[in-house]
N, C-alpha and C positions, 0 to 999 in steps of 0.2 A: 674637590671641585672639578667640575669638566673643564673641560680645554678644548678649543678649536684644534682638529687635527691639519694639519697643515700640507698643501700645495700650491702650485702656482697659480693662482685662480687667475684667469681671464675674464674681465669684466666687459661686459656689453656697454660702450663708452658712446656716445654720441660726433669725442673727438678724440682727440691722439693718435700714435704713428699705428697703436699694434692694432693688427690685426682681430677683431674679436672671435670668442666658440660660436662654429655654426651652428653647433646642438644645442644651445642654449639660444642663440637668435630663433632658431625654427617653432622651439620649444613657446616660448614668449610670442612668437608672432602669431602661432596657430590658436591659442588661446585667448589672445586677446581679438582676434576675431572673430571667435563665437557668436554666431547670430547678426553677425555688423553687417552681412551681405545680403540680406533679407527682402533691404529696400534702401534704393542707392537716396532717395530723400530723408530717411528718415538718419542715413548713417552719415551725411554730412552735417546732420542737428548735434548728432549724439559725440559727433568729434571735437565740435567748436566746445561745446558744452565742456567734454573732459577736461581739455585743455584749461580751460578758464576756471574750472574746478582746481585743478593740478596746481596752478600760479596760485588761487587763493588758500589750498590748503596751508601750502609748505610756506608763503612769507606771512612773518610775525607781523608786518601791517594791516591782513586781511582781518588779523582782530581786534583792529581800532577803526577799520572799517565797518566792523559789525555793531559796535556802540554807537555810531553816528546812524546819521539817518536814513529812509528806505532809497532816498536817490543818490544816497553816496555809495550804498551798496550795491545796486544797480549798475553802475557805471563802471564799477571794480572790477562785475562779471563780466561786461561785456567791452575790457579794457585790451588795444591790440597787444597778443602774444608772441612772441619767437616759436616758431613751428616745433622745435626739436628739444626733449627733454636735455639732452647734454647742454644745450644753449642757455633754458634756463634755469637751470641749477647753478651756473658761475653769477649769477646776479640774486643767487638767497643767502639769505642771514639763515643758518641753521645753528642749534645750540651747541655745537661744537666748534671745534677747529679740523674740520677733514675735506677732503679732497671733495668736491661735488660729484667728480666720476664713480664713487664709490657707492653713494647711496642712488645715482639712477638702478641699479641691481636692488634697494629696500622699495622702490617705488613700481618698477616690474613686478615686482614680487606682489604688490599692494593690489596689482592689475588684475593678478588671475589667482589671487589666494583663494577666494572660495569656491570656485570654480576647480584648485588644486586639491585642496581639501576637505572636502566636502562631496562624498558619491550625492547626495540628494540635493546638491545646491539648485539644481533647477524646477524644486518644488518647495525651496524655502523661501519663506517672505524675508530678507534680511530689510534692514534697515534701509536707508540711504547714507544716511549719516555713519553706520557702520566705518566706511574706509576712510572718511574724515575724521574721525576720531583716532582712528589707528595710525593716520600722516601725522597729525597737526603736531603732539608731541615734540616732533623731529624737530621743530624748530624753537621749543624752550625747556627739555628735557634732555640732558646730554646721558643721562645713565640710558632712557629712553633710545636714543640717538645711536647711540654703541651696540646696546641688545639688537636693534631690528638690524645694523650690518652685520654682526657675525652668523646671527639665525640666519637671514635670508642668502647672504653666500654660504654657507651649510648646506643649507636644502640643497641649494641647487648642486653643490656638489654631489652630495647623495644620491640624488636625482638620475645627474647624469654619468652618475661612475667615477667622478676623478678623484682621484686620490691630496687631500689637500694636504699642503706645505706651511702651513701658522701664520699665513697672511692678514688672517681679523683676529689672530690672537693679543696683539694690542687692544684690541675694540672689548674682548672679551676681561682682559684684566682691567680694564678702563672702569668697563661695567661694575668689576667687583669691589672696587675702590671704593667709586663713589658713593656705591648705592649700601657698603660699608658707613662711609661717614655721615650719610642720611641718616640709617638705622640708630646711630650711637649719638649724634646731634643732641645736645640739650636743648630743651623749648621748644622744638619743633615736632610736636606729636602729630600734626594732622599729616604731615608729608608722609610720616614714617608707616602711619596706614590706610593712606589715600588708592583709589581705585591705581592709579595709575603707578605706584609704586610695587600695589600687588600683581598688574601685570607685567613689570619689569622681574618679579621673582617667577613669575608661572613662567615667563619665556623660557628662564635659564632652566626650570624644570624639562621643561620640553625639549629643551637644546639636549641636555643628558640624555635623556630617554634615545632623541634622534641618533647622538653618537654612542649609543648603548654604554653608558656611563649613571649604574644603573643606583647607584649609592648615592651619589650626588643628584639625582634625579629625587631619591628617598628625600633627600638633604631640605634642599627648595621646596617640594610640599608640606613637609611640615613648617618650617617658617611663613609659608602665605597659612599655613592652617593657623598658626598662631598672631599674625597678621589680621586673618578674618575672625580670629575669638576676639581680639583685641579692638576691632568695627564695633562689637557687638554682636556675631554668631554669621552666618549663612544669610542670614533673612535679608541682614544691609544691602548684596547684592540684586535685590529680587529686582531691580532695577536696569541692571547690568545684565541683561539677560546672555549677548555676545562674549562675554566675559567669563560668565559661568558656566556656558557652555566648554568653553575650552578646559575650564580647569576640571571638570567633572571628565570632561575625554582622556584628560593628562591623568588624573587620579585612577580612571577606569585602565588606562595603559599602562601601569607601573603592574595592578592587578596581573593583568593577562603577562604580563614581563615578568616577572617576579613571584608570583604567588604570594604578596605582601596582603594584608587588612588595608579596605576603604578608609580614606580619612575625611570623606567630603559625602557618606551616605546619609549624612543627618538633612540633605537636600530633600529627601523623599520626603520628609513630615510636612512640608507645606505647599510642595509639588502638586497642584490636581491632574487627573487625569485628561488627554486632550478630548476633545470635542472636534468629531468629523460630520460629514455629510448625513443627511437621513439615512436610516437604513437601507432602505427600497434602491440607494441610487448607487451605492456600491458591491462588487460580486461576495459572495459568500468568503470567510475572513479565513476557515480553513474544514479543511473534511473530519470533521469530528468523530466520525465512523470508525476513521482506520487512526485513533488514539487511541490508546489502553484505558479500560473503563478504570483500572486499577489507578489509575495517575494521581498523586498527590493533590490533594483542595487546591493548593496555592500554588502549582506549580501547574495546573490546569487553567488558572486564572489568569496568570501570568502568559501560557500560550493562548487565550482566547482575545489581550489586551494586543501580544505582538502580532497577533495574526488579523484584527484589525487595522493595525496601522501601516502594515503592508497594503491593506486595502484599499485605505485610504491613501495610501503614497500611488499606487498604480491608478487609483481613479485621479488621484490628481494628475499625475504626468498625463492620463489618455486625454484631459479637457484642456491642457494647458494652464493649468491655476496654481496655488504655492496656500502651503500649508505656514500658520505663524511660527515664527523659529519659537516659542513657549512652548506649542505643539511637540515638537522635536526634542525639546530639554525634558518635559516630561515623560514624554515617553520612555527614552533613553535611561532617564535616572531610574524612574518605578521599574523598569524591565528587568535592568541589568542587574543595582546594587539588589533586588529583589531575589536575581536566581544564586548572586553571587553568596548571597545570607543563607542559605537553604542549604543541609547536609542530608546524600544519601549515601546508601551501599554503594561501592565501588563498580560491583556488577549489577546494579539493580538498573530494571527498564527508569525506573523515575532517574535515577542518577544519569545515565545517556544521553535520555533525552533531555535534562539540566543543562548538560555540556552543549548538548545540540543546538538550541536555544539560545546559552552564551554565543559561541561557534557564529551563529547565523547574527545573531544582533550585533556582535563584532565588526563584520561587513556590512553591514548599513550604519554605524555611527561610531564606529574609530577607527577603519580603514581611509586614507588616505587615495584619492582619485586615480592621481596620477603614480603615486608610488605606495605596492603592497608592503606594508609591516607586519615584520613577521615576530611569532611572540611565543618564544623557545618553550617557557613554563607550560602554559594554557595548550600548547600542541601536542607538545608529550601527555599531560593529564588526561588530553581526549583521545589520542591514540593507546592511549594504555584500556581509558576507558572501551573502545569500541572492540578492542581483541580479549578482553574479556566477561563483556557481559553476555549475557544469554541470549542470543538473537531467535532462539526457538518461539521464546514467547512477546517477539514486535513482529506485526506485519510487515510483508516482503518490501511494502510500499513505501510504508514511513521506513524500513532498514534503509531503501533506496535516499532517502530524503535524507541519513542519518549521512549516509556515508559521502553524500554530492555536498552538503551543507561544507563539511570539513573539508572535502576537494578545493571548493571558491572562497573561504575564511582563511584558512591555518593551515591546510599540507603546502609542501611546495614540490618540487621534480624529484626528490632525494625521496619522498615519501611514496612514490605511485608505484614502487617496486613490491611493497604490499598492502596497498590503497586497492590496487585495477582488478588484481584477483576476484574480491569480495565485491567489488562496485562491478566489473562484468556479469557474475553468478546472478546477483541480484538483477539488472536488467533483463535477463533472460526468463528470470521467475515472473516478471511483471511483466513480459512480451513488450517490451520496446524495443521497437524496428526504425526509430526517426526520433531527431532531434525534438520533434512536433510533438512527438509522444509523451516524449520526459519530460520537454515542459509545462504540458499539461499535468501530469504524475506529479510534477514538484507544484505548480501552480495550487492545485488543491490542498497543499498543507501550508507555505508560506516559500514567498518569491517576490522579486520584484525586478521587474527586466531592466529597468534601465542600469541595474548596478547587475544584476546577476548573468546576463542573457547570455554577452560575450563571452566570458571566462566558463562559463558552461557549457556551454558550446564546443566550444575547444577542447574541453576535457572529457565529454562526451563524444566526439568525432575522433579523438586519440583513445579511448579507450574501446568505442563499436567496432575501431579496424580490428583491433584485437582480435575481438570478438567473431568477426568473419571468419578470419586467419586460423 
């Protein structure tokens, strides 16, 4: 089983003597105000609003308020609040017995999750009700209640470096108790594989995976995989869309982790494909010229669907509009579990570009925002792959694409000792002399700026000084 690793964790308290982390205040404040400064009328609507969202998430009376009538719930909302979350958290009933100082850190966390998690969050349609669902729990779920403390102080310690000391590892043994005598409870079948039970297993998946605890990660997926045969298959969820999302990223993560088999590909059978803008109104999806006419049916297929939804993702950021998170879930599944099913030669152009493809769809739907995962299996496979296949016979252009893709996915700093070589040469064979260049050059085969721009950038201006020098 995982274990919270343990340090002193400093919680961001509203009251008490200590002092709080300023990197975790700056961390939390910058985030949450994304977008708030826009228009000083609209961010004083959007505040009251939270607030009053915030009180009726988390106390168990806003759900007896919701059965009565539209003027009692009215009233709820717009009922006066204590300005400061520490304040009111000492006046809720949550389904535990713990400190309220403890989960303003689950409720932070709640603020800028998809924003943390998510590079394309600000071209998803997420729900509203999304982060309602994922509070309300907290206050009649206690296995619930325990999972989001020790995950959310995790992240953040990961996040921001500290080394933890087993401060939520009570939270985390709590967890496995309970959610033990759930499991084995006689007469209580529906609890045992209700939505909400399955995501108390996928958290602790995730928890694993987060603290590279990669057995136990194996552990938790199979039990929500038997969990969800026991629903009745995959399809139960088709409802839960925010749900399956996650657990299809956590399943795709073990993948890239491990080189383990999918346990959650049976998604694709009833997955459709997304449906974007007209033709005419987005740029071409990628340079089908400089592909190898050679390239597999279905691995050709699969680069003409990703190289689509790149397109559709840059037209949506350029209008300001959001694609439906279903959008998102299909794509990902049909892409991924798609290339990950496919076997070629070792040194074959189809097998490169395989990886390549993996490599890049890695960084648009299981990279993390704010914090890169890195995935030791999947990094070695493609650097093994790229120093052995034949670059004689791929163009200078797509090698360029081959070798940037795994610079902003899967290498890190330990890697560009023999990454810069090969990615300098190749810039030089495609004459680029400006960032302007390459990103045009990478634009034509698949890109998307809002996630790639930065870090390419970077690794482009560190590699050109080279290149002068």
């Amino acid at each position: 089983m995982s274990t919270p690793q343990g340090l002193g964790m400093p919680f961001v308290v509203s009251t008490g003597p200590a002092k709080p982390d300023p990197n975790l205040r700056k961390f939390i404040r910058r985030h949450v105000m994304i977008g708030k400064n826009l228009g000083k009328t609209r961010q004083t609507r959007r505040k009251k609003q939270k607030s009053s969202e915030l009180r009726d998430v988390i106390n168990p009376e806003k759900l007896l308020t919701e059965s009565s009538d539209k003027s009692s719930l009215i009233a709820a909302r717009h009922s006066i609040i204590l300005p400061k979350v520490g304040s009111e958290l000492s006046t809720i009933q949550l389904a535990d017995a713990v400190e309220p100082s403890i989960v303003t850190t689950v409720l932070q966390f709640a603020s800028i999750a998809k924003q943390a998690l998510y590079p394309l969050e600000s071209c998803i349609l997420f729900d509203k009700s999304d982060k309602r669902q994922w509070i309300e729990p907290l206050a009649f779920d206690s296995a619930y209640l325990h999972t989001m403390i020790f995950m959310t102080h995790d992240y953040f310690n990961v996040l921001l470096h500290r080394i933890p000391c087993g401060e939520t590892s009570p939270h985390f043994f709590k967890t496995l108790r309970i959610l033990r005598e759930r499991l084995l409870c006689e007469g209580d079948d529906s609890s045992k594989v209700s939505i909400l039970t399955a995501s108390i297993v996928l958290a602790l998946a995730g928890h694993a995976l987060l603290v590279k605890e990669y057995s136990s990660a194996k552990h938790h997926l199979e039990g929500l995989r038997k969990i969800i045969n026991v629903r009745g298959g995959i399809t139960t969820l088709k409802d839960s869309v925010k749900l399956l999302i996650e657990i299809i990223r956590c399943d795709l993560g073990m993948v890239f982790h491990c080189g383990s088999r999918p346990l959650f590909s049976d998604v694709v059978s009833w997955q459709p494909f997304p449906l974007g803008p007209e033709p005419h109104k987005i740029e071409s999806p990628c340079n089908s010229d400089k592909v190898p006419k050679s390239l597999n049916c279905q691995l050709a297929m699969i680069w003409t669907t990703m190289g689509g939804f790149c397109s559709l993702i840059n037209f949506t950021a350029n209008s300001k509009n959001r694609i439906p998170k279903e959008a998102f879930l299909s794509t990902m599944a049909s892409v991924m579990y798609g290339l990950i099913d496919m076997e070629f030669d070792i040194r074959s152009t189809n097998e490169v570009i395989r990886l390549g493809l993996l490599a890049f769809s890695s960084s648009v739907f299981l990279q993390w925002k704010q914090m890169r995962m890195s995935y030791a299996h999947f990094s070695a496979l493609y650097k093994d792959c790229l120093m052995r296949v034949g670059f004689s016979d791929i163009p200078a252009q797509l090698q360029l694409w081959l070798l940037m893709v795994g610079a902003i996915s899967e290498f890190g700093k330990t890697d560009y000792e023999w990454l810069k070589p090969p990615l300098r040469t190749t810039m030089n064979l495609c004459r680029i002399g400006s960032w302007t260049d390459m990103r045009h050059l990478l634009s034509t085969f698949m890109w998307i700026g809002i996630v790639h721009d930065e870090l390419g950038k970077s690794i482009f201006d560190s590699t050109s000084v080279l290149t002068i020098a």
